[in-house]
C-alpha positions as CSV (number, residue, x, y, z in Angstrom):
1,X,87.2,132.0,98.0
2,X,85.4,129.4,96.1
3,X,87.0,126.0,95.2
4,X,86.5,122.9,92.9
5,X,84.7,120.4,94.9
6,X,84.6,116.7,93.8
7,X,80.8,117.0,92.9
8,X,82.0,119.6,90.7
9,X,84.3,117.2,89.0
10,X,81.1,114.8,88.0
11,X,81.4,112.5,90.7
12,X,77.9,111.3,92.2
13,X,76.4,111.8,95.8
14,X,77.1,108.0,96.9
15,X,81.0,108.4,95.7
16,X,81.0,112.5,97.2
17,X,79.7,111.2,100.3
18,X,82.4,108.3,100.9
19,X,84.9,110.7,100.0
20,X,83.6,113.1,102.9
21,X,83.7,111.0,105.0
22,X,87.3,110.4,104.4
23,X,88.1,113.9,105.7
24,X,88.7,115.3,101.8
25,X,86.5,118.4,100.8
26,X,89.0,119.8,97.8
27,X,90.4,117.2,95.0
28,X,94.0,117.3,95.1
29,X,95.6,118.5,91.4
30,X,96.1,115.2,89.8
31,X,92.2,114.6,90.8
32,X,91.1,117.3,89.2
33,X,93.1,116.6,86.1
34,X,92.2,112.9,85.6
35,X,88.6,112.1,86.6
36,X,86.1,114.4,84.2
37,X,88.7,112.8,81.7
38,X,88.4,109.5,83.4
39,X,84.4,110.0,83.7
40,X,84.5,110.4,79.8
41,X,85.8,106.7,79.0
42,X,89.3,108.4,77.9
43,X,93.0,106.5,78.5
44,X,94.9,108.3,80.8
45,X,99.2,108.6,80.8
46,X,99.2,110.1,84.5
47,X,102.4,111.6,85.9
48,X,102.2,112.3,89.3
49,X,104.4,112.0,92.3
50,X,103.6,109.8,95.4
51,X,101.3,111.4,97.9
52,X,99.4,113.4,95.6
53,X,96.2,111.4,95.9
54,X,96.5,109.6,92.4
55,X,94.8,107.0,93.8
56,X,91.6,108.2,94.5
57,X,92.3,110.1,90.9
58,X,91.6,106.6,89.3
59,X,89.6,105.0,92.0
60,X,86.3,107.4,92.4
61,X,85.4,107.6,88.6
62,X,86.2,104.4,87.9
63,X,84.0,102.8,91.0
64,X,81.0,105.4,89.7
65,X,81.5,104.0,86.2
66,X,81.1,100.4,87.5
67,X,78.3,101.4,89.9
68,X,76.3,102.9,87.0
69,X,76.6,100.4,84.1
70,X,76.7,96.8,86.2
71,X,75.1,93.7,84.8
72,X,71.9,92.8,87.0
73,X,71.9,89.5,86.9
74,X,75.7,88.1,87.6
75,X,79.3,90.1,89.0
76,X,81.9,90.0,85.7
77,X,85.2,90.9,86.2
78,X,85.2,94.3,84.6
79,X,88.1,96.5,86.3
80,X,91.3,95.4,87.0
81,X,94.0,97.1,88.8
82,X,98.0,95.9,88.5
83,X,100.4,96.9,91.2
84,X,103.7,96.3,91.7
85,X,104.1,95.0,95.5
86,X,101.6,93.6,98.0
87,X,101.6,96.4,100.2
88,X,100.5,98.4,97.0
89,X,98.0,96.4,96.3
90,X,96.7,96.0,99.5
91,X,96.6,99.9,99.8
92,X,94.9,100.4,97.2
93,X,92.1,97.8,98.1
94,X,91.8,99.6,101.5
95,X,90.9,103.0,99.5
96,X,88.7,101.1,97.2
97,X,86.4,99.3,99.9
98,X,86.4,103.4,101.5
99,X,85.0,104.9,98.8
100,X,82.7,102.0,97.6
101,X,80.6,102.3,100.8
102,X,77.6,103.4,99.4
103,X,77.2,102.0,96.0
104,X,76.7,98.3,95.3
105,X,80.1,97.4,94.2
106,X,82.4,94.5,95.5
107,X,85.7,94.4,95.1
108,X,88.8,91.8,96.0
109,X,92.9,92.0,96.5
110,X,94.7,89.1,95.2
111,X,98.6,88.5,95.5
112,X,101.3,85.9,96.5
113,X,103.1,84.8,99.6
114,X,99.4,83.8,101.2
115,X,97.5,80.7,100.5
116,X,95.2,81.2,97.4
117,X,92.5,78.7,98.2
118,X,90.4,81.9,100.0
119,X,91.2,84.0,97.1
120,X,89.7,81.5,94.6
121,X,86.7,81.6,96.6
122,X,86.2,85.3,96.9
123,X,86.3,85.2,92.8
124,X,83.8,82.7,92.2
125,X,81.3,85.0,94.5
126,X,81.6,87.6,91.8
127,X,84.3,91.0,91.9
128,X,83.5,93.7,89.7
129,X,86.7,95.4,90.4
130,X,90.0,93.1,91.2
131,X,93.5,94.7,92.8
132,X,96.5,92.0,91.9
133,X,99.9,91.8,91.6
134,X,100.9,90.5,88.3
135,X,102.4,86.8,89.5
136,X,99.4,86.0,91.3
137,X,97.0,87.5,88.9
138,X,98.2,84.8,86.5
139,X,98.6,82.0,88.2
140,X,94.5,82.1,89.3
141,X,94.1,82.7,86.0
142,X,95.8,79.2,85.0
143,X,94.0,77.8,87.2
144,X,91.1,79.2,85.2
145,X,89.9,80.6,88.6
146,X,88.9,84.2,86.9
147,X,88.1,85.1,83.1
148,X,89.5,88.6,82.0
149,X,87.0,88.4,78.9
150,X,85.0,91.1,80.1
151,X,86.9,94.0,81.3
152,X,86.1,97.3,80.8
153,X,89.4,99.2,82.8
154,X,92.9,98.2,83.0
155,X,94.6,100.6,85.4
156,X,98.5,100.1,85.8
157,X,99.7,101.6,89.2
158,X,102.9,102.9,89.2
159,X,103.8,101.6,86.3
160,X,107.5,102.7,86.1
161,X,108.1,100.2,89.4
162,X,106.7,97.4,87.2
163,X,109.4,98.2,84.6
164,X,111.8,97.6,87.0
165,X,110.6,94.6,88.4
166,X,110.4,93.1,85.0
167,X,106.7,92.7,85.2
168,X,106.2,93.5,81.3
169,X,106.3,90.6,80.0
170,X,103.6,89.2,82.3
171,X,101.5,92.7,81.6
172,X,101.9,92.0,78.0
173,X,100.5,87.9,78.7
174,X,97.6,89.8,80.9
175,X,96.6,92.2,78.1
176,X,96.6,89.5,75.4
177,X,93.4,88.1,77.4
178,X,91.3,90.9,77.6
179,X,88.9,92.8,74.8
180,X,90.6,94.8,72.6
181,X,87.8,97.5,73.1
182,X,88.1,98.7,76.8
183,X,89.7,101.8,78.7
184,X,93.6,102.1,80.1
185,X,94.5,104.4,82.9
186,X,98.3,104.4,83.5
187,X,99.7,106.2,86.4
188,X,103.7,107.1,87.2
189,X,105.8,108.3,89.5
190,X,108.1,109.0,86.7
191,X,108.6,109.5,83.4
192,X,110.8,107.9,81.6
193,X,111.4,106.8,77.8
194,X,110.6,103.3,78.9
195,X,106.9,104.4,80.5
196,X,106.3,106.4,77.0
197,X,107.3,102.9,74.9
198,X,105.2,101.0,77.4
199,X,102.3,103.7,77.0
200,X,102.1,103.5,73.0
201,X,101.4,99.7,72.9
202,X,98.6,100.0,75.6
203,X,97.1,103.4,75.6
204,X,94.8,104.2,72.7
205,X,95.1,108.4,72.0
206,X,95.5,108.9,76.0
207,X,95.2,112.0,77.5
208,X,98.6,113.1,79.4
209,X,97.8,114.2,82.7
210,X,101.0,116.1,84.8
211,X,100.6,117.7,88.0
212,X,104.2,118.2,88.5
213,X,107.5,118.7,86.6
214,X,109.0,114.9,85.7
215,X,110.7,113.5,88.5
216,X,110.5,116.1,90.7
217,X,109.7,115.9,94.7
218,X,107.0,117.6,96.6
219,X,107.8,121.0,97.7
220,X,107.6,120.8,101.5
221,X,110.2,117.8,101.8
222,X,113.6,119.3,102.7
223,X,116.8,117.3,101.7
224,X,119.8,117.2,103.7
225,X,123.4,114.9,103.2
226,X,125.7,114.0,105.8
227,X,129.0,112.9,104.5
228,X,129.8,109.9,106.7
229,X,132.3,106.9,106.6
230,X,131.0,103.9,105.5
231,X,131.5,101.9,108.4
232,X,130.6,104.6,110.7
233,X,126.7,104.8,109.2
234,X,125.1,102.6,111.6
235,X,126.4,104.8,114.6
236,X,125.7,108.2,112.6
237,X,121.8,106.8,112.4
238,X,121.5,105.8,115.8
239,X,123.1,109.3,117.2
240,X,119.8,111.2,114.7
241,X,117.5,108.9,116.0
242,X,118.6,109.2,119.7
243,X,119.8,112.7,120.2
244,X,116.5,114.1,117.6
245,X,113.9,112.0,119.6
246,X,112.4,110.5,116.8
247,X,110.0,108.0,117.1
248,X,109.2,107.5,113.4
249,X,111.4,106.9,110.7
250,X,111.5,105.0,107.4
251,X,115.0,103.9,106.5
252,X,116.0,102.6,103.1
253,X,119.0,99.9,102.3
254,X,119.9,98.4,98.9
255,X,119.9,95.2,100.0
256,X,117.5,92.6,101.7
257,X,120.9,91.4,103.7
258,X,121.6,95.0,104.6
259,X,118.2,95.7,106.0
260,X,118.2,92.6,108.5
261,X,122.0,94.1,109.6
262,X,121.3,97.4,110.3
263,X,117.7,96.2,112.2
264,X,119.8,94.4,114.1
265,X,122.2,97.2,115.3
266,X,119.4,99.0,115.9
267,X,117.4,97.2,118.1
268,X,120.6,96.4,119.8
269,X,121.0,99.7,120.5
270,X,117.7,99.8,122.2
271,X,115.7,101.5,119.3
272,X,112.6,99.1,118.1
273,X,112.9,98.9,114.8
274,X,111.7,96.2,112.1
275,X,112.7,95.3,108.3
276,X,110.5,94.9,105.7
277,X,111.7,93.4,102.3
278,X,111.2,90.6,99.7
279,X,112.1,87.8,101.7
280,X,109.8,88.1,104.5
281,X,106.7,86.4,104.3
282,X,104.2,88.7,103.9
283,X,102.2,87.8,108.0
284,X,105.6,89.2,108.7
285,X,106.1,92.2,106.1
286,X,101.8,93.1,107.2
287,X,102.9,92.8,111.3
288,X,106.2,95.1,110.0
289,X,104.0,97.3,108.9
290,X,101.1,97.6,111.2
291,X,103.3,98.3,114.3
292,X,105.3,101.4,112.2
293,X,101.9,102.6,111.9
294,X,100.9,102.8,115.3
295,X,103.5,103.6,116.3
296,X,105.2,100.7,118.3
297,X,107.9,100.4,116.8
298,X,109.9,103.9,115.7
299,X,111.8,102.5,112.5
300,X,110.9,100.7,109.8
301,X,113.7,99.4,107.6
302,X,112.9,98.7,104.2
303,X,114.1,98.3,100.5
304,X,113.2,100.1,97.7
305,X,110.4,97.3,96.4
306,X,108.9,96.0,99.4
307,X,108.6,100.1,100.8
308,X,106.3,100.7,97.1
309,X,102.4,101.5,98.3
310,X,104.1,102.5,101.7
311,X,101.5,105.1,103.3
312,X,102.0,106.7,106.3
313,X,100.4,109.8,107.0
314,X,102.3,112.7,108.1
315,X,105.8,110.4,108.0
316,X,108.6,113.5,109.4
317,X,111.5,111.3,108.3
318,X,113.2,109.2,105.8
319,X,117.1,108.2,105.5
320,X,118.5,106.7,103.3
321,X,121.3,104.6,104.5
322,X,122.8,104.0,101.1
323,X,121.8,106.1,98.3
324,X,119.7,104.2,95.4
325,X,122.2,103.8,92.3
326,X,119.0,104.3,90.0
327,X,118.1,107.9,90.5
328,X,115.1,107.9,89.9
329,X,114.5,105.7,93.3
330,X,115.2,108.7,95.4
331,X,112.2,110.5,94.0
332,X,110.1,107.6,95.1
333,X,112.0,106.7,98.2
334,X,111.4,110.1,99.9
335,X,108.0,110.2,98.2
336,X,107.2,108.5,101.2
337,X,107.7,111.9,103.1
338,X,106.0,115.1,102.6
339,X,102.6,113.5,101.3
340,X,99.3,115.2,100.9
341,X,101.1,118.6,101.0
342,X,102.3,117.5,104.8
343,X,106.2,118.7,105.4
344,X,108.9,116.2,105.7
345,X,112.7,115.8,105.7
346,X,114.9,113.3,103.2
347,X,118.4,112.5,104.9
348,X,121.0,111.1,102.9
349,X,124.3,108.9,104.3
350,X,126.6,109.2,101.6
351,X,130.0,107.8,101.5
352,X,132.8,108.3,99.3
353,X,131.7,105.5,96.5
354,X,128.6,107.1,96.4
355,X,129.4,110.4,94.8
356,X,128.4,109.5,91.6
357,X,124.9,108.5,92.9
358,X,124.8,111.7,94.6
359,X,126.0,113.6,91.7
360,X,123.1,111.7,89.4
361,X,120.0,112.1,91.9
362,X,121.2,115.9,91.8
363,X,121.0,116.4,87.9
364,X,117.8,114.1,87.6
365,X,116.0,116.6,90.6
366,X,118.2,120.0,89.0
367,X,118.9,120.6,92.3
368,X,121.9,120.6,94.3
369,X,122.0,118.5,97.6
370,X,123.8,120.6,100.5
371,X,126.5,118.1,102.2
372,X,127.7,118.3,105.6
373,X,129.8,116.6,107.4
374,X,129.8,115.9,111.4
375,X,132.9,115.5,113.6
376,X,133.7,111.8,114.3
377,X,131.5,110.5,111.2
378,X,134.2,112.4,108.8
379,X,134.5,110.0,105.7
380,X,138.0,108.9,105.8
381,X,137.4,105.7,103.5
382,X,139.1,106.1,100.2
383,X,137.1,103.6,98.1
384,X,136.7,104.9,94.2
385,X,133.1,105.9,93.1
386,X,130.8,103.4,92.0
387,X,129.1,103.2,88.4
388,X,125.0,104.8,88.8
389,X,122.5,103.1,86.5
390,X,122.0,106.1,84.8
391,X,125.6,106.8,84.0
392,X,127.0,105.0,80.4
393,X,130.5,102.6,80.9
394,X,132.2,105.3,78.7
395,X,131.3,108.2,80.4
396,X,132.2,106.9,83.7
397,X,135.3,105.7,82.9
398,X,136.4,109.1,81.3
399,X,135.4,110.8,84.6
400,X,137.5,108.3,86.6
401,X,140.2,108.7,84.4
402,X,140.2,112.9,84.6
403,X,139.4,112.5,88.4
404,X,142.7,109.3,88.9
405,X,144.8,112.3,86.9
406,X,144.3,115.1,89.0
407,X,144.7,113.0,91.8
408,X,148.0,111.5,90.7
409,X,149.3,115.1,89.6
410,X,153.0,115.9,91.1
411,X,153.0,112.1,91.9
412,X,155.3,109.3,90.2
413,X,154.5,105.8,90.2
414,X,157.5,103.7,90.8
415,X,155.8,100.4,89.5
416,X,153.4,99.9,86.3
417,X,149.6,99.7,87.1
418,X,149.2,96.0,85.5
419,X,152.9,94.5,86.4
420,X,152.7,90.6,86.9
421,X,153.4,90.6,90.2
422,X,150.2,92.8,91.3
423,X,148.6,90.6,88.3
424,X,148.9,87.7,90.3
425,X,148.0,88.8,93.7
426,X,145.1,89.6,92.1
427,X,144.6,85.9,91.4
428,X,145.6,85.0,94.3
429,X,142.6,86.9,96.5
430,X,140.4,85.4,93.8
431,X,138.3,82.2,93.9
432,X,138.6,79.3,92.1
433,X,140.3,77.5,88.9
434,X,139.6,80.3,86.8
435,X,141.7,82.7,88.9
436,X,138.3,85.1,88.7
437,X,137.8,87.4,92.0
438,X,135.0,86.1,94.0
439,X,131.7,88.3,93.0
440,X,130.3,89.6,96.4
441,X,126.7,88.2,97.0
442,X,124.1,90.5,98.1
């Protein structure tokens, strides 16, 4: 049966040959979607889930394009690639210096949390093609340490994660440095309104390039939910880790203070594990990483920014300790799993004020979640549903109220709701002058 091969796609035998030696005979979808487009000079819109090789997608015809048209004489910056997280842009350096083996191109990662001073000199040597996070990106160019004068391709990698990191305004301050006349790539995860918006002040008539149904998840990842009792998750996680013999597992929390706490229990509990998350520096976050990798440590706990650009082949298993109350972090979260067509198994911990996140991921995927529940981990805490991202104030509200009015059916309430005296043991519980009750800090 014959099959597109990348030298089919247009791609030269310098770029086929790094690619071969990579292990990769057939182009995944997304490649063979994007590139001849790519090759062609046009702007891309790219929706593709994680794991699908977008990276190569952008990487191949753009290093072949920069191999083919470089200045003789001196090394302008010409392509520039944007990324959320460190880890992203790190992976996507690796993949660059791969498939740039045989063709005369040099390339550079820049981002924070390390000490600049080498990263200044690897500029003035000459990059044709940079990788940066946004923050860093900037301040070297303060520092007048790189010109964007002369760049040909801006790529934006997953560009729905720089939305939410509130990374547009310093895309829009990087933009308004470059030529007017050059090509965009933009690839997604997702696809929201906000990308599109994002999109049509960037993209000149793009090509839209789908290899998957919007925010959908690869096909071989199973989902499963275990209905568990908030305080009983940590002990829940440790009995699937132990009694499954699992020796690697990526684990997500909300928080940065959640991730430390659970490492903790874990290790306690004599499972090597390690957290990875914002406030780590990054000698620490790179160490995190390295050891999940080869395997000498069995968990990696992570939140949902610092586990962006994640790639571990052939991962069997991600949980997620607390469910993401933006839905459309659960496709990237287990995005993680089942990559490059590889099988892999999403595990939810849901307690009873997560039910609306639950309900949420399930009509952003069209899919119901099958629950379970396990004797001993039965969720017996009766805390009220929290509000998801996704979900309006008003449309909350009237499903609390239907939900507090089948609940309080048959029932009478012998006191009023908002009396004074539960009025002001309310106050009382709460913080200061202003009678307020104390915000809980994350």
């Amino acid at each position: 049966m014959n099959f597109m091969t990348f030298s089919d796609l247009g791609l030269s035998s310098a770029i086929v040959k790094a690619v071969d030696e990579k292990g990769y005979t057939k182009p995944s979808p997304i490649q063979e979607k994007a590139i001849p487009h790519i090759l062609n000079r046009k702007d891309i819109l790219a929706s593709a889930q994680t794991g699908t090789g977008k990276t190569a997608g952008f990487t191949l015809p753009v290093l072949q394009y920069l191999s083919e048209t470089k200045h003789i004489k001196y090394r302008p910056l010409r392509a520039l690639v944007l990324t959320p997280t460190r880890e992203l842009a790190a992976q996507v350096y690796d993949n660059i210096r791969e498939y740039s083996k045989y063709v005369n191109i040099k390339s550079a990662v820049i981002f924070g949390g390390v000490n600049a001073k080498p990263q200044i000199a690897t500029l003035k040597k000459g990059v044709d093609i940079l990788v940066a996070t946004p923050g860093r990106l900037l301040d070297l160019h303060d520092r007048k340490a790189l010109s964007f004068k002369r760049i040909d391709v801006l790529i934006l990698d997953e560009a729905d994660r720089m939305l939410d990191m509130g990374f547009v305004r310093d895309i829009n301050k990087i933009i308004s440095f470059m030529p007017d006349k050059r090509q965009n790539l933009m690839f997604s995860a997702t696809f929201s309104d906000d990308i599109k918006k994002l999109a049509s002040g960037i993209l000149k008539n793009p090509v839209s390039v789908a290899t998957a149904p919007q925010n959908s998840t690869a096909k071989k990842v199973t989902h499963k939910v275990y209905k568990v009792d908030k305080k009983k998750k940590t002990a829940f996680t440790i009995k699937l880790v132990k009694e499954n013999n699992w020796n690697q597992v990526l684990i997500f929390t909300r928080t940065k203070h959640g991730a430390n706490k659970l490492t903790k229990k874990l290790i306690q509990a004599g499972v090597s594990s390690a957290a990875i998350h914002g406030n780590k520096s990054q000698g620490a976050r790179t160490k995190a990483l390295k050891n999940f990798k080869d395997n000498s440590i069995k968990i990696l706990v992570a939140t949902d920014i610092a586990a962006r650009g994640l790639d571990i082949p052939l991962l069997p298993h991600v949980i997620n300790f607390e469910l993401p109350n933006v839905p459309e972090d659960y496709v990237h979260r287990i995005g993680r799993t089942g990559r490059a067509g590889a099988a892999g198994e999403a595990i939810s911990l849901v307690c009873s004020e997560e039910s609306e996140y639950q309900s949420e991921i399930e009509k952003l995927l069209k899919e119901k979640l099958n629950s379970t529940i396990v004797a001993g981990f039965e969720p017996t805490d009766t805390a009220p549903p929290k509000r998801a991202a996704s979900q309006s104030k008003g449309s909350f509200s009237k499903k609390n109220k239907s939900r507090n009015s089948i609940s309080s059916k048959g029932s009478k309430s012998k006191k009023p709701l908002h009396s004074h005296k539960n009025k002001s043991a309310v106050t009382a519980q709460g913080s200061g002058r202003s009678g307020r009750v104390k915000k809980k800090r994350y």
